[in-house]
MDTraj code that builds the backbone (N, CA, C; nanometers):
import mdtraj as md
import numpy as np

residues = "UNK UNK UNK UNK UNK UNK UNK UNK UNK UNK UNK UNK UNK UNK UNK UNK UNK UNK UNK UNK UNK UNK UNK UNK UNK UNK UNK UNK UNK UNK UNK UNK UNK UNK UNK UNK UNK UNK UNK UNK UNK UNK UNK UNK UNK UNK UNK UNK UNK UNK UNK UNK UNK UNK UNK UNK UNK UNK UNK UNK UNK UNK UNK UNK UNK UNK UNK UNK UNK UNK UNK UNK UNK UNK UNK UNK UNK UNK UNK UNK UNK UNK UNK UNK UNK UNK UNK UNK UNK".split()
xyz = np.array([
    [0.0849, -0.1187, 0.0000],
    [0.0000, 0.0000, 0.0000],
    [0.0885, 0.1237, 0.0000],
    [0.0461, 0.2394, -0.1033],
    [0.1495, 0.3704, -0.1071],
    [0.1040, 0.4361, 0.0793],
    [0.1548, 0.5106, 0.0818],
    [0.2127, 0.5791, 0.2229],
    [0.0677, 0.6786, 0.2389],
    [0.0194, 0.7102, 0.3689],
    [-0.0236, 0.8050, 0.3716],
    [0.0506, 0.9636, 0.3452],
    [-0.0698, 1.0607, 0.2743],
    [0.0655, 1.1444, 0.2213],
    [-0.0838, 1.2658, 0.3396],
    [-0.0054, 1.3955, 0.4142],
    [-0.0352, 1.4430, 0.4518],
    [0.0609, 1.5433, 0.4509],
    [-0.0666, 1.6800, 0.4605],
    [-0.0065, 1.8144, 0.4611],
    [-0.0955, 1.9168, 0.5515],
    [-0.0375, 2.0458, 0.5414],
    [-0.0961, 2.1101, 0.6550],
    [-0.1847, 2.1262, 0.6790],
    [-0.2905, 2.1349, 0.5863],
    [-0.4147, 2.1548, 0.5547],
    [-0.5301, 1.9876, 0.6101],
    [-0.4268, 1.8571, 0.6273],
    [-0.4960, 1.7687, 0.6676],
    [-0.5603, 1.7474, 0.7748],
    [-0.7196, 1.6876, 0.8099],
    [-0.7717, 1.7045, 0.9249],
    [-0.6692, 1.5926, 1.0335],
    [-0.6363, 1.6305, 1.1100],
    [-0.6040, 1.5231, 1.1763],
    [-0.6823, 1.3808, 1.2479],
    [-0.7753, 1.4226, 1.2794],
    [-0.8925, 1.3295, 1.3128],
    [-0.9095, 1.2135, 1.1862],
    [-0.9119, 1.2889, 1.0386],
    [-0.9185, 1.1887, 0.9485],
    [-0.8095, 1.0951, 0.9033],
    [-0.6872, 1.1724, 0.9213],
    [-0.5698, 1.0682, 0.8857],
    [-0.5749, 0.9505, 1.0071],
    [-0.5806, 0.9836, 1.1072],
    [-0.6212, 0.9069, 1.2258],
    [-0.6661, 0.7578, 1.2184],
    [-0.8097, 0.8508, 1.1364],
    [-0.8731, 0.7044, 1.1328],
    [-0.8247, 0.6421, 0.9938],
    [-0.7852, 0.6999, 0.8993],
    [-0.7131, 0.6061, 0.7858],
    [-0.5771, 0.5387, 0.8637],
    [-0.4945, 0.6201, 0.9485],
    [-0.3942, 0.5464, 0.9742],
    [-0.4351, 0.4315, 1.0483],
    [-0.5345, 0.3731, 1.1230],
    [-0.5744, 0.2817, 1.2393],
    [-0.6052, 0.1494, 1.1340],
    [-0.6981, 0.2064, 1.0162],
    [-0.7732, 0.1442, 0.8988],
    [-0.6616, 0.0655, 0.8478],
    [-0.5128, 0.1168, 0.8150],
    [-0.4301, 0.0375, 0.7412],
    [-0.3604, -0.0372, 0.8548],
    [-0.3421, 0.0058, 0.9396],
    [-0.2660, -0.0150, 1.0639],
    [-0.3366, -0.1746, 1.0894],
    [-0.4797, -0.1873, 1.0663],
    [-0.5342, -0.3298, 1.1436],
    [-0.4968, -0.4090, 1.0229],
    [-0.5201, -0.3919, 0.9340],
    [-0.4999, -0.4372, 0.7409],
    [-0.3713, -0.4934, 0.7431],
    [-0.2746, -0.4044, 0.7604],
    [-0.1519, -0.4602, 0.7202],
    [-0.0498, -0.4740, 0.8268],
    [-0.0502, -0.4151, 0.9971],
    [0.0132, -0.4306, 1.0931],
    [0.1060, -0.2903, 1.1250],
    [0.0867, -0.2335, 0.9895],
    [0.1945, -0.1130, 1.0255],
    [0.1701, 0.0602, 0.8839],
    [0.1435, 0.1344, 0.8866],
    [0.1838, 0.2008, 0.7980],
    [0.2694, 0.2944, 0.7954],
    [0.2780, 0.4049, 0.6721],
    [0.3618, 0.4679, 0.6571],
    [0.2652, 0.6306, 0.5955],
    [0.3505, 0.7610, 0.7063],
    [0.3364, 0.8459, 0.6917],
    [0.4211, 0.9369, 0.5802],
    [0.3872, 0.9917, 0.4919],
    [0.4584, 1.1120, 0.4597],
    [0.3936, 1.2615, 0.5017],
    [0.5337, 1.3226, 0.5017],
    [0.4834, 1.4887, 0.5477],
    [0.6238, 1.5403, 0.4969],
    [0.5875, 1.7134, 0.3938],
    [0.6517, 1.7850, 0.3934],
    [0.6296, 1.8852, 0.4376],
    [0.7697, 1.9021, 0.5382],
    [0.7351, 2.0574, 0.6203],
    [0.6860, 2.0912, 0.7217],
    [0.6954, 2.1709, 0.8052],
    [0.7085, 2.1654, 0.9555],
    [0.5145, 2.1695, 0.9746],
    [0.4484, 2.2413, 0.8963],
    [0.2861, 2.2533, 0.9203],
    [0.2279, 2.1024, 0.8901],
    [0.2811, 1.9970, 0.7770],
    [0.2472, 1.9048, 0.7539],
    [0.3078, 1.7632, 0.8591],
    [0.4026, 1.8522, 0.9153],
    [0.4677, 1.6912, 1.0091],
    [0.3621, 1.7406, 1.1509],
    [0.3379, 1.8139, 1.1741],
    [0.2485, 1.9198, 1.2825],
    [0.1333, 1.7936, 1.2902],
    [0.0320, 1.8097, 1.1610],
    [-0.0819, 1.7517, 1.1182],
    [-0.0749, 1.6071, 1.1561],
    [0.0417, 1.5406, 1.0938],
    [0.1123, 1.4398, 1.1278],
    [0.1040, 1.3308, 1.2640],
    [0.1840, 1.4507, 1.3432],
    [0.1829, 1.4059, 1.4759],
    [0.0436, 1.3902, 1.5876],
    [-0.0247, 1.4777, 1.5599],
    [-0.1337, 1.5093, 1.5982],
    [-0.2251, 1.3773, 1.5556],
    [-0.2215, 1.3439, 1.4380],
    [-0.2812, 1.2565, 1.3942],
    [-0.2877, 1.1060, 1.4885],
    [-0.1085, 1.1043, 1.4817],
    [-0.0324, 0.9736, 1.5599],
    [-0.0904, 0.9349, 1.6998],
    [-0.1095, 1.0744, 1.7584],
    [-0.1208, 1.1031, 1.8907],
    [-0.3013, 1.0683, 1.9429],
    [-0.4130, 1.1249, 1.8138],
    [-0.5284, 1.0741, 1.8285],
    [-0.5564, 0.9234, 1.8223],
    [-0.4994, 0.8459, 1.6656],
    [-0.4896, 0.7424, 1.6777],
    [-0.4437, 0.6329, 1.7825],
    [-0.3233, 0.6706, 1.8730],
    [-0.2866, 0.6028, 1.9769],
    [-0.4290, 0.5767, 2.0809],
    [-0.5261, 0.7141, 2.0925],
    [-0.6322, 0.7039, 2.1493],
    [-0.7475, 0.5981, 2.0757],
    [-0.7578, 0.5903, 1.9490],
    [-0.8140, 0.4532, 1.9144],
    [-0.8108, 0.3455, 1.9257],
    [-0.6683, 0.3420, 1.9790],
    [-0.6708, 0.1313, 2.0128],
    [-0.6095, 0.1294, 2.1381],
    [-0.5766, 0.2306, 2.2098],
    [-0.6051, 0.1967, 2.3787],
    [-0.6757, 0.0859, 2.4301],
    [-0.8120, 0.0960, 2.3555],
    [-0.8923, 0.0782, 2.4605],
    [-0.8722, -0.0998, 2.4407],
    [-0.8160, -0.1697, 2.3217],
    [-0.8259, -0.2716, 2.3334],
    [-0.6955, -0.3167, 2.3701],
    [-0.6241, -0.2499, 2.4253],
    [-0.4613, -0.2951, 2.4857],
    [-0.3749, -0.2464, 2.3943],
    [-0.3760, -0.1861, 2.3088],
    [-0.2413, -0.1674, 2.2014],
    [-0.1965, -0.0441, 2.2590],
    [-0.1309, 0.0382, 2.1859],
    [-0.0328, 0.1567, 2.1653],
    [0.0633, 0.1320, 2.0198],
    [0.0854, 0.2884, 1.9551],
    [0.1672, 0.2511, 1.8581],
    [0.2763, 0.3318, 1.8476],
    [0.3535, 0.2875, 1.7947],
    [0.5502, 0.3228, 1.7811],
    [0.5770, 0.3859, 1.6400],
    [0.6526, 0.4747, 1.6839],
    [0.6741, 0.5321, 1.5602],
    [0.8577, 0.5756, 1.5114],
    [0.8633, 0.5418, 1.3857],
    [1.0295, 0.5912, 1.3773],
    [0.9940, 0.6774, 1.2898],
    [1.0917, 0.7359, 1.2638],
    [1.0990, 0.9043, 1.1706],
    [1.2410, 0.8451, 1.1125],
    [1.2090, 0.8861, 0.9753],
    [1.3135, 0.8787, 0.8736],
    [1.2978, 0.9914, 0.7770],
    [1.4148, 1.0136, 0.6726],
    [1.3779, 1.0695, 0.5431],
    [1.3811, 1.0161, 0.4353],
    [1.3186, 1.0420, 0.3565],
    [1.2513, 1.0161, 0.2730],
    [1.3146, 1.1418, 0.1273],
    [1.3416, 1.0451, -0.0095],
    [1.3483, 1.1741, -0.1608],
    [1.2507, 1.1243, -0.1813],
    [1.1646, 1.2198, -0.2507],
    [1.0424, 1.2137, -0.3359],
    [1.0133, 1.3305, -0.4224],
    [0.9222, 1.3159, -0.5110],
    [0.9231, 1.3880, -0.6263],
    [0.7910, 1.4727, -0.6213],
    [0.8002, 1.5777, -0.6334],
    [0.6366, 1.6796, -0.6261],
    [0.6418, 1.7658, -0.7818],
    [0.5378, 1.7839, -0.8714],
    [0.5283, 1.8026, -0.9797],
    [0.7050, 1.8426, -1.0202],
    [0.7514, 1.7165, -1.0346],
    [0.8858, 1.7469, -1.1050],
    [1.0281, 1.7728, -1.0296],
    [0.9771, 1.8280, -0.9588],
    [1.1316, 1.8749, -0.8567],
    [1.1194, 1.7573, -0.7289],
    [1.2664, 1.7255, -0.6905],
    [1.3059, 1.6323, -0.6209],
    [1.2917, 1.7222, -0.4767],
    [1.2186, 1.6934, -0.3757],
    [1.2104, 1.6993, -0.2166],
    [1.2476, 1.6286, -0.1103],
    [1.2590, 1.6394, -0.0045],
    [1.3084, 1.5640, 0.1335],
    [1.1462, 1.5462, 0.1758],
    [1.1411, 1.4302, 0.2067],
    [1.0246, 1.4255, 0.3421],
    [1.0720, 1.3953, 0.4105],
    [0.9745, 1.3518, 0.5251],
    [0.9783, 1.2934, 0.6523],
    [0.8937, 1.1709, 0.6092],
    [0.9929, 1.0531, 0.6502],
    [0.8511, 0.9613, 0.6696],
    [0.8464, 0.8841, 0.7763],
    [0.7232, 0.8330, 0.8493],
    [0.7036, 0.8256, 1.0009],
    [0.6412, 0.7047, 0.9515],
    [0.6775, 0.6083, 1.0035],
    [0.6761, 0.4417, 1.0268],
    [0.6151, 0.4216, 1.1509],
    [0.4723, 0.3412, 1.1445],
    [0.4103, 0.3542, 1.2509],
    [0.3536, 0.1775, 1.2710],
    [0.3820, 0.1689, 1.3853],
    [0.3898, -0.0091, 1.3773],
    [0.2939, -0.0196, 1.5575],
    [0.1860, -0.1042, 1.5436],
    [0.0843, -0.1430, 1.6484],
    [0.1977, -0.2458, 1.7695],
    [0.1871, -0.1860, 1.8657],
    [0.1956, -0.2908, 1.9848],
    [0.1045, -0.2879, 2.0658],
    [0.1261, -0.4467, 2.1587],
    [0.0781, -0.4620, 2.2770],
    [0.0966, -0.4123, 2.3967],
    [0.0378, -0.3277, 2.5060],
    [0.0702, -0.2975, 2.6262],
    [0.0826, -0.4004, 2.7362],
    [0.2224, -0.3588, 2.7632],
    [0.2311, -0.5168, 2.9169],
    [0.2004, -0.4766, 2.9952],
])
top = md.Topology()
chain = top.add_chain()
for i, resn in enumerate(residues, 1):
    res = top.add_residue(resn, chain, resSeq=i)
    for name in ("N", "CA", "C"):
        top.add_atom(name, md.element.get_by_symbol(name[0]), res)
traj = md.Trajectory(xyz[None], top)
């Protein structure tokens, strides 16, 4: 599955629930964000979602990497945030 792609303008509440959506699907997804308003959106997102699967024992982990990628033509840096479900002991 391509990466979630988010920017400043994204609701956070909604990436949320797409991130939880791929998160049960495939065990783990992947964020992109360019730029300090879009990694903002980002985190926020991470931070609601963690509140979605509380309740059944999980929590989720996240690494931050970068990322080249291409936006109409010109080569960019992202961020991309690797987000993987655990169990709480």
């Amino acid at each position: 599955m391509s990466p979630l792609k988010v920017s400043s303008r994204s609701n956070p509440n909604s990436v949320a629930g797409a991130l939880v959506a791929v998160i049960r699907e495939q065990g783990y997804a992947e964020i992109q964000a360019v730029g300090a308003g879009a990694l903002n959106q980002a985190i926020k997102a991470i931070a609601i979602a963690r509140g979605f699967v509380a309740p059944s024992g999980g929590d989720l982990v996240c690494a931050p990497a970068f990322t080249d990628i291409e936006i109409n033509g010109e080569g960019r840096t992202a961020l991309k945030l690797l987000i993987e479900r655990k169990e709480r002991k």
